[in-house]
C-alpha atoms as one frame of an Amber mdcrd trajectory, in Angstrom:
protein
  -2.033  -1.845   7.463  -0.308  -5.381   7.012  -2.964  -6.488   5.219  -2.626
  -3.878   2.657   1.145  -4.363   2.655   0.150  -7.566   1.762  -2.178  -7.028
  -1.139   0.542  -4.477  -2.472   3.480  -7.395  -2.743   0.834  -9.652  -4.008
   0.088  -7.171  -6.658   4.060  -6.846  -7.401   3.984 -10.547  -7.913   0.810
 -10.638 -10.097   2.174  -7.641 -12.324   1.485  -8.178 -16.031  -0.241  -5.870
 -17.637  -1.590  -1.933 -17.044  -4.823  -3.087 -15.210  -2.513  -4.782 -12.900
  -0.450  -1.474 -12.548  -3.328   0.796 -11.687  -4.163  -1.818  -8.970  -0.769
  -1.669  -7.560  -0.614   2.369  -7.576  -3.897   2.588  -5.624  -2.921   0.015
  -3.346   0.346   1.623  -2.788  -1.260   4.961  -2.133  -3.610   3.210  -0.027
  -0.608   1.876   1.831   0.888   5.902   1.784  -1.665   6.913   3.876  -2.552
   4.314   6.222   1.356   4.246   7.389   0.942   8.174   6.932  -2.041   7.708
   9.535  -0.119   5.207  11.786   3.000   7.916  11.865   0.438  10.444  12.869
  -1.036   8.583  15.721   2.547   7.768  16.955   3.735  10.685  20.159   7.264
  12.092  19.397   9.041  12.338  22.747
């Protein structure tokens, strides 16, 4: 999950045109769902 935290800033920085954008919003929704995952796993007490 780092890792793709990661990839997504990298992608912020690397920004310049709309390739680069669709990159970034499938990393980010990449990111969505792994922390979505990691919330998941997590036991509310």
């Amino acid at each position: 999950m780092l890792k793709s935290l990661l990839e997504v800033l990298e992608s912020i920085q690397a920004m310049k045109d709309g390739d680069n954008m669709q990159l970034l919003t499938a990393r980010s929704t990449t990111l969505t769902a792994n922390v979505r995952q990691l919330m998941s796993s997590v036991p509310y007490s």
